[in-house]
C-alpha positions in Angstrom: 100.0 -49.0 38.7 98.4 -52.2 38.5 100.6 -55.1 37.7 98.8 -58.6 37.1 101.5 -62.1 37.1 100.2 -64.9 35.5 100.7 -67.8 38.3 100.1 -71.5 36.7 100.6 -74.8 37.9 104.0 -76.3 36.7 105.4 -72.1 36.6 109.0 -72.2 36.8 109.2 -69.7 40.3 112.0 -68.0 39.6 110.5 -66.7 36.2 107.6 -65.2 38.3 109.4 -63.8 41.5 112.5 -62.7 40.2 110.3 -59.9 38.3 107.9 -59.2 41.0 110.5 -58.8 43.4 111.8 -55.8 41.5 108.9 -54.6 39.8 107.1 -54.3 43.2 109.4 -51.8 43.8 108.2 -49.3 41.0 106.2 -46.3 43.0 102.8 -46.9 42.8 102.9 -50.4 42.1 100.4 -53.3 43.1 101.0 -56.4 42.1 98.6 -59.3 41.6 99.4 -62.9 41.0 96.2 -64.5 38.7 95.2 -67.7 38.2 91.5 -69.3 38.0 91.0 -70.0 42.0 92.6 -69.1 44.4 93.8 -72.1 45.6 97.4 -72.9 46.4 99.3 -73.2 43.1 102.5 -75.8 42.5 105.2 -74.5 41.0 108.2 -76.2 39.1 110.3 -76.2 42.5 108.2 -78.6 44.9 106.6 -75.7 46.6 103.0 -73.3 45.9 102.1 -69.9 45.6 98.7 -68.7 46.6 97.4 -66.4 43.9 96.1 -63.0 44.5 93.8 -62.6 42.3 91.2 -64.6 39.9 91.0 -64.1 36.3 86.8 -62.7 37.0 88.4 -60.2 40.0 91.4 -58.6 37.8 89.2 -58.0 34.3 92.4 -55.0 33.5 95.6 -54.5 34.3 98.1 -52.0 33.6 100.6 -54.1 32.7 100.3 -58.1 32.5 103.3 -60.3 32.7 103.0 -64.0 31.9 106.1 -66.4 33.1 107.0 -69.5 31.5 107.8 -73.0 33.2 106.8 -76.5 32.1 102.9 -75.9 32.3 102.9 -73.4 29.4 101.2 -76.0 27.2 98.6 -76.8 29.3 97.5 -72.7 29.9 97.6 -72.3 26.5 94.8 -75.1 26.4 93.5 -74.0 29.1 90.4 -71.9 27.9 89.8 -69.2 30.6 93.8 -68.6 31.1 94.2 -68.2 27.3 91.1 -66.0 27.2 92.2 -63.7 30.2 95.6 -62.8 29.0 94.3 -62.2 25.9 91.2 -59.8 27.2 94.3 -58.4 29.5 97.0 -57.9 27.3 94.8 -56.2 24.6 94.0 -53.3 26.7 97.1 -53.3 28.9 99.7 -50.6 28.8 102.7 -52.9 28.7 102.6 -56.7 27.4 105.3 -58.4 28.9 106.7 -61.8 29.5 109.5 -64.0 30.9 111.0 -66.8 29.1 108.7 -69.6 27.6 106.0 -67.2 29.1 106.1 -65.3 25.5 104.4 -68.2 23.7 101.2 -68.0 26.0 101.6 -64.5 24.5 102.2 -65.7 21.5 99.2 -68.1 21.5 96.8 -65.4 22.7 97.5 -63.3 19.4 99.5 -60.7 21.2 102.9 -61.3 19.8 101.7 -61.4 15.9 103.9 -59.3 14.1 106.0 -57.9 17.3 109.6 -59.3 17.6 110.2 -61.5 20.8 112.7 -63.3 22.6 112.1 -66.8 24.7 114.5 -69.1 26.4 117.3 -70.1 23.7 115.9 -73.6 23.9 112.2 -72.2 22.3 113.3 -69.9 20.1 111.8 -71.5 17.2 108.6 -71.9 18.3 108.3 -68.1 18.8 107.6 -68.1 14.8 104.7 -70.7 14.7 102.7 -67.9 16.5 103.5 -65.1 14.2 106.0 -63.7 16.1 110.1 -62.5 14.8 112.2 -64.1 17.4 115.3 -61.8 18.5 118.1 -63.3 20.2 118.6 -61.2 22.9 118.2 -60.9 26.9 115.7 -58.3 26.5 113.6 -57.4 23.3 111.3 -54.3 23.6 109.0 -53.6 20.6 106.3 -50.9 21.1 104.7 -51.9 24.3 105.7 -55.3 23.6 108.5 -56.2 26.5 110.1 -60.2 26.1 113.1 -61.7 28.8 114.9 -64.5 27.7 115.0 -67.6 29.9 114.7 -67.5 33.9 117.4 -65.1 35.6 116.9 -62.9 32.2 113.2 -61.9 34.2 115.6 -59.4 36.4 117.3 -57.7 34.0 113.9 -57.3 32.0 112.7 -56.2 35.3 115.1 -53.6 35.2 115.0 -52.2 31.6 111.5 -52.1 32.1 111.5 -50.5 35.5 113.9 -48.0 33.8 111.6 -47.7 30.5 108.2 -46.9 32.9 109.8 -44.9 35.4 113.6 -43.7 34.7 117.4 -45.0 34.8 117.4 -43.8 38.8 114.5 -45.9 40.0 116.1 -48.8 38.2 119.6 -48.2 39.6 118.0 -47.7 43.3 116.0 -50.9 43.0 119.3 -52.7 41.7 121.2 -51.3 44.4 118.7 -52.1 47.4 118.4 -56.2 45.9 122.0 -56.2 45.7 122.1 -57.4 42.2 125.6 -58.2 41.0 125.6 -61.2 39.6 129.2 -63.0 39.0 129.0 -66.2 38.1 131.4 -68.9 39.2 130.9 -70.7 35.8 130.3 -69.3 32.2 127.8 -71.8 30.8 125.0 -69.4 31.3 123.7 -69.8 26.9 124.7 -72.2 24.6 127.5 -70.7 22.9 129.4 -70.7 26.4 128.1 -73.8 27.7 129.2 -75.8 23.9 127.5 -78.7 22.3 127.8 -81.4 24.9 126.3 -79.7 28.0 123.6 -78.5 25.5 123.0 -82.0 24.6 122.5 -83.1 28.0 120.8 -80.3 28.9 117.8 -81.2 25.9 118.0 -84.8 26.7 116.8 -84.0 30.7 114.0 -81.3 29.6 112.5 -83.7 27.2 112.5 -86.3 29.7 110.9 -84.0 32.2 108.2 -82.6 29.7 107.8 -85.3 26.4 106.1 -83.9 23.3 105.7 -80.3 24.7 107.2 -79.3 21.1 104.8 -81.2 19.5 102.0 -80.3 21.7 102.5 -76.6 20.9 102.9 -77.1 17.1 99.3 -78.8 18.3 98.0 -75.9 19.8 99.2 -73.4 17.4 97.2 -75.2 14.7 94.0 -75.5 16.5 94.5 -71.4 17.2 94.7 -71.2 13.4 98.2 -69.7 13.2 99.6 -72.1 10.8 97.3 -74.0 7.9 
């Protein structure tokens, strides 16, 4: 089973290896991680990944994943990345994303119609690209498979390792990577976090990334999904 990873400058990592890590455990598996050279590309954290794969060598896939991360706005303008996942995801078996990785999805045409979930911070921009957002830590919708933000890619990993292959293989996998998370805080969405930790927690992502909002309101015009 071929498995292509959308890798882009500014990817937040941990929305990109969290999944591969379990999903290149599914039997049969190969993953690839795509981008448009396959030069050394900088992630979120200080650090690169070397892609796998370009978007001319992996023209199919059986199932495409795109992760978010503070570059989303940029692929989305990004011509050949918009027009690969789009070729990709249209013939792919399974559609999938993590985080703010659905509205490169979402921009590509592949979410019109399908209900979605994003990080709680994007939810409402999951609508300007015809999708029905879902709060939720995983939404599946035909072949359509969304994670919420970050650490949601594992348990997405799972549901969808358990959805392609069965509850065993999941449990296994789960078992092997030791994953049992616990927490030493409850602050992990909103509602537990409250008002002020959201607040401070907007106030540093704007700062880090200005006018991403508005540049995706931007890009969803120019796509021609709002008048």
């Amino acid at each position: 089973m071929q498995l292509a990873f959308l890798l882009f400058p500014g990817v937040t990592q941990l929305d990109l290896t969290g999944p591969v890590q379990f999903l290149s455990r599914l039997p049969g598996a190969r993953v690839d991680l795509v981008w448009d050279s396959l030069d050394p590309v900088p992630t979120d954290a200080g650090f690169s990944i070397l892609p796998t794969a370009t978007f001319a060598s992996m023209p199919r896939a059986d199932l495409i994943c795109i992760p978010g991360g503070m570059g989303i706005a940029q692929v989305i303008d990004h011509d050949p990345a918009l027009d690969w996942v789009r070729e990709v995801g249209s013939k792919a078996e399974w559609v999938t994303s993590v985080c703010t990785g659905a509205l490169v999805l979402g921009a590509a045409g592949l979410l019109r119609g399908y209900q979605a979930t994003t990080h709680w911070a994007w939810h409402d921009m999951l609508g300007l690209f015809g999708a029905e957002p879902v709060q939720a830590r995983t939404v599946f919708d035909r072949n359509r498979v969304t994670g919420g933000g970050v650490t949601a890619g594992i348990d997405f990993a799972l549901a969808l390792m358990a959805r392609i292959a069965d509850d065993d293989t999941a449990r296994a996998v789960q078992l092997a990577l030791e994953y049992d998370p616990a927490p030493p805080f409850s602050a992990g969405n909103p509602d537990k976090a409250g008002a002020e930790l959201v607040a401070v927690y907007t106030e540093r992502a704007n700062r880090l990334a200005p006018g991403r909002k508005d540049a995706l309101i931007a890009s969803a015009k120019r796509l021609g999904f709002t008048p």
